[in-house]
N, C-alpha and C positions, 0 to 999 in steps of 0.2 A: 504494500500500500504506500505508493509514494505520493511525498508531498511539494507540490510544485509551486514555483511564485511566479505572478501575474503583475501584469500593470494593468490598472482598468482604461479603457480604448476612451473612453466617455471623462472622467473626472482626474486620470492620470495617477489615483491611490494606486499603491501597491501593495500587494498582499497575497497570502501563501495559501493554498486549499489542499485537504489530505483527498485524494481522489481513490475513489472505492474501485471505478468502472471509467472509462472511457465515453458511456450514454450518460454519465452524469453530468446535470447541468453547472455551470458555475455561476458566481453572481458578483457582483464587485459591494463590501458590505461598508461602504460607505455610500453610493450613491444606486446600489440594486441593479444595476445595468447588467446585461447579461454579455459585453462585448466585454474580451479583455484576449490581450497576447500573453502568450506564454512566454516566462524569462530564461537564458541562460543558466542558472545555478552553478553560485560557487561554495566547497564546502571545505569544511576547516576537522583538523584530526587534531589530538594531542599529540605531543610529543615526550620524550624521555626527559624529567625534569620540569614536565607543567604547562611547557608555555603551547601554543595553541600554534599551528602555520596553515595558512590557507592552499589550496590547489585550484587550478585553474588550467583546461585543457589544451596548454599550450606547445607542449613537447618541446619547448625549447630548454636549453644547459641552466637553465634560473633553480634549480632544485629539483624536488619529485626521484621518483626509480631513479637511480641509474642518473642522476646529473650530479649527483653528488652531496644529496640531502638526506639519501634514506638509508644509509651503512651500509646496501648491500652490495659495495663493490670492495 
């Protein structure tokens, strides 16, 4: 059950919806419009020590597998 974020097409709020299905409708819960895009999603892991880093599907040498962020080389 993922949860996806939106920007509403109509008032520009932005906001996250847990989606059950696919037929499910969305609605933007500030202004009830039923237009809205779907966002990008970036998400953040913990790290050894606390602190938090985020990922982003960049593939490029900035961190992540294998660039030199995540010990396993």
């Amino acid at each position: 059950m993922p949860i996806y974020e939106y920007i509403c097409d109509n008032c520009q709020a932005e906001f996250e919806k847990l989606v059950l299905n696919k037929q499910q409708e969305i609605s933007c819960p500030q202004c009830a419009s039923k237009k809205a895009t779907i966002q990008l999603s970036v998400f953040s892991s913990a790290t050894p020590g606390g602190s938090s880093k985020s990922s982003t599907p960049s593939g490029g040498s900035s961190g992540g597998c294998c660039g030199g962020g995540c010990g396993c080389n």
